[in-house]
Kinemage of the C-alpha trace (Angstrom):
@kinemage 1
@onewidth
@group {chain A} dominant
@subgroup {mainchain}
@vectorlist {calphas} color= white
{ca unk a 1} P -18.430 -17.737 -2.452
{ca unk a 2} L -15.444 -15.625 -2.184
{ca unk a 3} L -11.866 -16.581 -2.806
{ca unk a 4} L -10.175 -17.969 -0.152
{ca unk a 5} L -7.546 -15.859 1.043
{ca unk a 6} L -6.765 -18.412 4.252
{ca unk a 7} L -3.860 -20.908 4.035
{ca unk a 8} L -4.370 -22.912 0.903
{ca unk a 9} L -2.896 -26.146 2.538
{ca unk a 10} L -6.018 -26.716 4.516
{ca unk a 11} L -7.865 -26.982 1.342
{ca unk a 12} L -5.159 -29.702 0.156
{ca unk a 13} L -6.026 -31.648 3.542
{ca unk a 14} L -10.113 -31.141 3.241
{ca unk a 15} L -9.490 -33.266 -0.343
{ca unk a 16} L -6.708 -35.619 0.890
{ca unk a 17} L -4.514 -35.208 -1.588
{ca unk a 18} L -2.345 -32.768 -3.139
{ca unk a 19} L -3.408 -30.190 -5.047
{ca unk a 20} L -0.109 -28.045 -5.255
{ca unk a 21} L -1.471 -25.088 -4.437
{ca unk a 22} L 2.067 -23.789 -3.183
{ca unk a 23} L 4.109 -24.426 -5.968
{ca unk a 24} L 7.347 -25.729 -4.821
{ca unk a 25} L 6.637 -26.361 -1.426
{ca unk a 26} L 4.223 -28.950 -2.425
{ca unk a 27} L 7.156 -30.723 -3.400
{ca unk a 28} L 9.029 -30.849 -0.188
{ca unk a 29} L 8.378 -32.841 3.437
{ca unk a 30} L 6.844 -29.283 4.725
{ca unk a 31} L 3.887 -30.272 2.334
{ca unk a 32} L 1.160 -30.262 5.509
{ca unk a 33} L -0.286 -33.565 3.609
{ca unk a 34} L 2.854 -35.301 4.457
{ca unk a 35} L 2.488 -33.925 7.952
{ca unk a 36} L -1.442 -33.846 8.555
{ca unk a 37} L -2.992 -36.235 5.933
{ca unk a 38} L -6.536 -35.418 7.743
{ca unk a 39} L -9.128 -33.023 7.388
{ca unk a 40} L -8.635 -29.678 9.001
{ca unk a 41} L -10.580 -28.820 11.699
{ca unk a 42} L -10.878 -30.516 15.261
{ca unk a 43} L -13.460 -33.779 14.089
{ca unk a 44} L -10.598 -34.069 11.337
{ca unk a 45} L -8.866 -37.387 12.464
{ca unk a 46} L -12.343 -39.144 14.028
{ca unk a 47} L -13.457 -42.282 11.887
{ca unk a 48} L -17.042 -40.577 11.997
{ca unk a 49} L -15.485 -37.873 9.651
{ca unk a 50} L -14.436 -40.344 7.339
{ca unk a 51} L -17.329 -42.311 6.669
{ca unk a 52} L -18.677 -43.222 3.062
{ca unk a 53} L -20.056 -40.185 1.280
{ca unk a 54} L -22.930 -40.649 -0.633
{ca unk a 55} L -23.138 -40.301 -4.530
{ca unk a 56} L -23.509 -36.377 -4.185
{ca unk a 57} L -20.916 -35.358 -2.059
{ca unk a 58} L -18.461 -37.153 -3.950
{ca unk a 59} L -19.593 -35.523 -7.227
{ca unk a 60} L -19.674 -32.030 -5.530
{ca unk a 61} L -16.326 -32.628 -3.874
{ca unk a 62} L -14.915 -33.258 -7.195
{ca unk a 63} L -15.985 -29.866 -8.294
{ca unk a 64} L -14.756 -28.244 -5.612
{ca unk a 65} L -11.686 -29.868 -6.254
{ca unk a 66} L -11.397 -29.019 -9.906
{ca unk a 67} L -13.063 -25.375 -8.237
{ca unk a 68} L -9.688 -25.144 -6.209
{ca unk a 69} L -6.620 -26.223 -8.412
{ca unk a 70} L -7.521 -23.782 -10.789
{ca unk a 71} L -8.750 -21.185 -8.225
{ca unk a 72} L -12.100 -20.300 -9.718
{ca unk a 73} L -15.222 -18.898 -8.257
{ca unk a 74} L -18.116 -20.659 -8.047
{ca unk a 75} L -20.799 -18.242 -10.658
{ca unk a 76} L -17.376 -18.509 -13.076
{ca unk a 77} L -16.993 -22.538 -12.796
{ca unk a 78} L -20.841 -22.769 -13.212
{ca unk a 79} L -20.213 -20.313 -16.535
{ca unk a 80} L -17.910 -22.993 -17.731
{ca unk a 81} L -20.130 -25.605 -17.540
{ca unk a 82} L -22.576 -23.973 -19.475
{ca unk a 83} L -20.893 -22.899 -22.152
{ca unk a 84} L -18.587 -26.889 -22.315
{ca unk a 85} L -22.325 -28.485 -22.157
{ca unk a 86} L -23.289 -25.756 -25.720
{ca unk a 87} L -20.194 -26.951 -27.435
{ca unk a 88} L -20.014 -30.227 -29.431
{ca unk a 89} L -18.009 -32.899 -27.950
{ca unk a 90} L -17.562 -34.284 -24.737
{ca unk a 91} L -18.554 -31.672 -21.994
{ca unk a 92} L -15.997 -33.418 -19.042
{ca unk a 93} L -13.020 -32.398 -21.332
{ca unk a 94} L -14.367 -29.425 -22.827
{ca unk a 95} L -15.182 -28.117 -19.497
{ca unk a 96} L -11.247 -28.994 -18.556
{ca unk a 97} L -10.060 -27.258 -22.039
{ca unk a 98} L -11.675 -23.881 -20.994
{ca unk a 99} L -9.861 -24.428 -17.553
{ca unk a 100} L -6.626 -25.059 -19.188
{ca unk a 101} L -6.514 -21.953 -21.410
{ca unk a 102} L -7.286 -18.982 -18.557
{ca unk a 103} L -4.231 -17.009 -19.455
{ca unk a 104} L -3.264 -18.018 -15.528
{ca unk a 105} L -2.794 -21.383 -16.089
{ca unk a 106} L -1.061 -20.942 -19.183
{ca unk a 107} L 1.714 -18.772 -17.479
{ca unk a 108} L 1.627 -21.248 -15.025
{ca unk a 109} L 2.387 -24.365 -17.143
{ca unk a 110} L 4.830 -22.391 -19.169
{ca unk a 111} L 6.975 -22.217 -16.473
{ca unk a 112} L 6.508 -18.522 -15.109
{ca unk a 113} L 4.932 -18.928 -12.215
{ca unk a 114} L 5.219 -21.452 -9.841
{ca unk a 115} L 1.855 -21.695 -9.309
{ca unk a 116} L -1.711 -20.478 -10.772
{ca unk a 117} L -1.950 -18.485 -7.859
{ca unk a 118} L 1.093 -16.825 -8.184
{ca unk a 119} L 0.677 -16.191 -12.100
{ca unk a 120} L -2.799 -14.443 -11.351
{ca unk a 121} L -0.263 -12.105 -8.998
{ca unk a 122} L 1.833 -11.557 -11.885
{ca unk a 123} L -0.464 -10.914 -14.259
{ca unk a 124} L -2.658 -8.962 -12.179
{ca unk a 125} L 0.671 -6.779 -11.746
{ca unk a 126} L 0.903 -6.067 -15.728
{ca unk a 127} L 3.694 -8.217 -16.295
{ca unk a 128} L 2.563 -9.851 -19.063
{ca unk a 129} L 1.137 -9.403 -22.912
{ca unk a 130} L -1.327 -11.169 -25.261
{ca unk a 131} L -0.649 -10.994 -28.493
{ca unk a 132} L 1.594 -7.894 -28.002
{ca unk a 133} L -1.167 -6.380 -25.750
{ca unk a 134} L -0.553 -5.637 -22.109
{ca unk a 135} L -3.482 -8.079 -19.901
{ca unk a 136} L -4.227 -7.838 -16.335
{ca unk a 137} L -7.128 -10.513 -16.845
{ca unk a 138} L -5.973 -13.294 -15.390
{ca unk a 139} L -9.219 -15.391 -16.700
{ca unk a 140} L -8.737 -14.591 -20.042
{ca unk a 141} L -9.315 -17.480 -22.336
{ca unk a 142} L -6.303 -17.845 -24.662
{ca unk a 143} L -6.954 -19.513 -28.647
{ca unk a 144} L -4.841 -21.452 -30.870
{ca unk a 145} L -2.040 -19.213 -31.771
{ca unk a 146} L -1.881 -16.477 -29.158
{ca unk a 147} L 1.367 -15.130 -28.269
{ca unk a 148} L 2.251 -15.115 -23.723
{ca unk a 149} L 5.416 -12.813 -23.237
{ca unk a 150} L 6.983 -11.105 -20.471
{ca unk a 151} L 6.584 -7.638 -20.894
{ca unk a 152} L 10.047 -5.728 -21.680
{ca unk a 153} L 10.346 -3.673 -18.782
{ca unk a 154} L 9.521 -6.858 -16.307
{ca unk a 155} L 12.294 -8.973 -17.933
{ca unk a 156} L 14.392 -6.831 -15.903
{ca unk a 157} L 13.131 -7.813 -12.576
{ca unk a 158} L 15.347 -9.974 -10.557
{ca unk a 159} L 12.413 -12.365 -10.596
{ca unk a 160} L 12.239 -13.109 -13.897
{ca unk a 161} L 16.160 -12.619 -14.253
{ca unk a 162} L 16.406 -15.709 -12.107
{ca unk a 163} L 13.675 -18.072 -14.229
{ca unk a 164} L 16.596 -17.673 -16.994
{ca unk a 165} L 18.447 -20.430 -16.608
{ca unk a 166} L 15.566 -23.043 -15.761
{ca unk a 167} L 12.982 -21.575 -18.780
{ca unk a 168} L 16.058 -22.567 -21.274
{ca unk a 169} L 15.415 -26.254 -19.909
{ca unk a 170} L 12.153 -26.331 -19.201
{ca unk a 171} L 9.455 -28.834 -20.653
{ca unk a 172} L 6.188 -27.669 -21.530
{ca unk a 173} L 2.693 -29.451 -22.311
{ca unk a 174} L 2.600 -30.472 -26.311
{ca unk a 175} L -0.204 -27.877 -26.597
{ca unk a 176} L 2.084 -25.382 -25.874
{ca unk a 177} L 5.493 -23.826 -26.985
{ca unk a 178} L 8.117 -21.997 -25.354
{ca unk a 179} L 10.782 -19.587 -25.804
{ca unk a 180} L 12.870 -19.381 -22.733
{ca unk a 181} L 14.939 -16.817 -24.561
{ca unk a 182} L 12.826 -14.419 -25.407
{ca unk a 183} L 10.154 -14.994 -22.252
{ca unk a 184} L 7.723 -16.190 -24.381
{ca unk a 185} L 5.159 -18.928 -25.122
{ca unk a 186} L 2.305 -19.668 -27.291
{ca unk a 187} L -0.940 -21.766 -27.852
{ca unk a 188} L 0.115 -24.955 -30.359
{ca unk a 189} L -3.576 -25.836 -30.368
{ca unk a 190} L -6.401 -26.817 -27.971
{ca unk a 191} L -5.264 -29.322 -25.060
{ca unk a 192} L -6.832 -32.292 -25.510
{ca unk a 193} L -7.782 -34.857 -22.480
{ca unk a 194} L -4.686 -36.693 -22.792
{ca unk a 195} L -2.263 -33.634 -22.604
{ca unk a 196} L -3.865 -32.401 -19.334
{ca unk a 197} L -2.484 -34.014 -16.076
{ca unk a 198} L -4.724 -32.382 -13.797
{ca unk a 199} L -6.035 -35.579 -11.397
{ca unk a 200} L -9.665 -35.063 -11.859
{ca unk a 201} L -12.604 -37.056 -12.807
{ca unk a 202} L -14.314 -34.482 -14.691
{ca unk a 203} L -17.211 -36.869 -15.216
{ca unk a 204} L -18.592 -36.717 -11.305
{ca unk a 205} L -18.636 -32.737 -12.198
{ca unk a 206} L -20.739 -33.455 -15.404
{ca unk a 207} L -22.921 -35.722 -12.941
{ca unk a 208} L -22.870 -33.150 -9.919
{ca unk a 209} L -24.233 -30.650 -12.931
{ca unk a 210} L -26.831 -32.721 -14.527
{ca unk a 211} L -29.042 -33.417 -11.036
């Protein structure tokens, strides 16, 4: 499946809740799930839509659901799973810890971007380094103790020039660091379960899996 490219509130609406895919705007009334908390589409608001799903859909709308906050494809979520089910411990929060450390969802939690999709953009743009290193990969998987900074040149932009004031207050997940200051963060250690706040039950994706 390709990435959607459509607007990302319907897929907010096809999961009934929010899934701040719009950074900011998820945060006001023009949220469309505090105007049109139904299912897009024109069977969206009939009580035949909403009947009981069975055991199945429920596990494989979690994954899309998990599939969608963090704006994966389908062949790279499936990857995931693999290689969370290979590694010793539990494979629900494993699977979540590779999710969490795609270098987009680190800018993202750091503070700057206001949402993953917008830190792929940035990324994708060569606005950021690893570990001194210019990356345009917005998938790549970050370790304990890599470096995130704002490359010199982009500190200049007026987009960044504006993040100045909040990144100095900012409050950041305890696996990571920041440096408002110096436009940079780094990797504490691996997030564990409790320091991710993403509202999924990563269990129904283990189930949907393991048919």
């Amino acid at each position: 499946m390709a990435r959607h490219i459509g607007p990302v509130c319907v897929l907010c609406r096809r999961e009934g809740e929010k899934l701040y895919l719009k950074g900011d705007r998820c945060y006001t009334p023009k949220c469309a799930i505090e105007k049109r908390n139904y299912p897009p589409g024109p069977h969206g608001q009939s009580s035949t839509f909403r009947r009981k799903m069975s055991d199945y859909a429920t596990q494989l709308r979690e994954k899309q659901k998990a599939r969608r906050i963090y704006g994966v494809f389908e062949r790279q979520f499936q990857r995931y799973f693999t290689e969370a089910a290979k590694t010793k411990g539990v494979t629900g929060a494993t699977l979540l810890q590779y999710l969490e450390l795609r270098l987009d969802n680190a800018v993202y939690r750091l503070g700057f971007a206001s949402s993953r999709k917008q830190g792929r953009q940035l990324i994708l743009h060569g606005h950021f380094l690893v570990n001194g290193k210019a990356t345009t990969v917005p998938s790549f998987l970050l370790k304990p103790g890599d470096t995130i900074s704002v490359a010199e040149q982009s500190r200049k932009n007026p987009y960044f020039e504006g993040l100045t004031k909040e990144l100095a207050h900012r409050t950041v997940a305890e696996w990571l660091s920041l440096d408002g200051q110096s436009f940079s963060g780094r990797v504490v250690t691996l997030p564990s379960r409790q320091q991710i706040d993403s509202p999924l039950k990563e269990q129904l994706i283990v189930e949907y899996y393991s048919r």
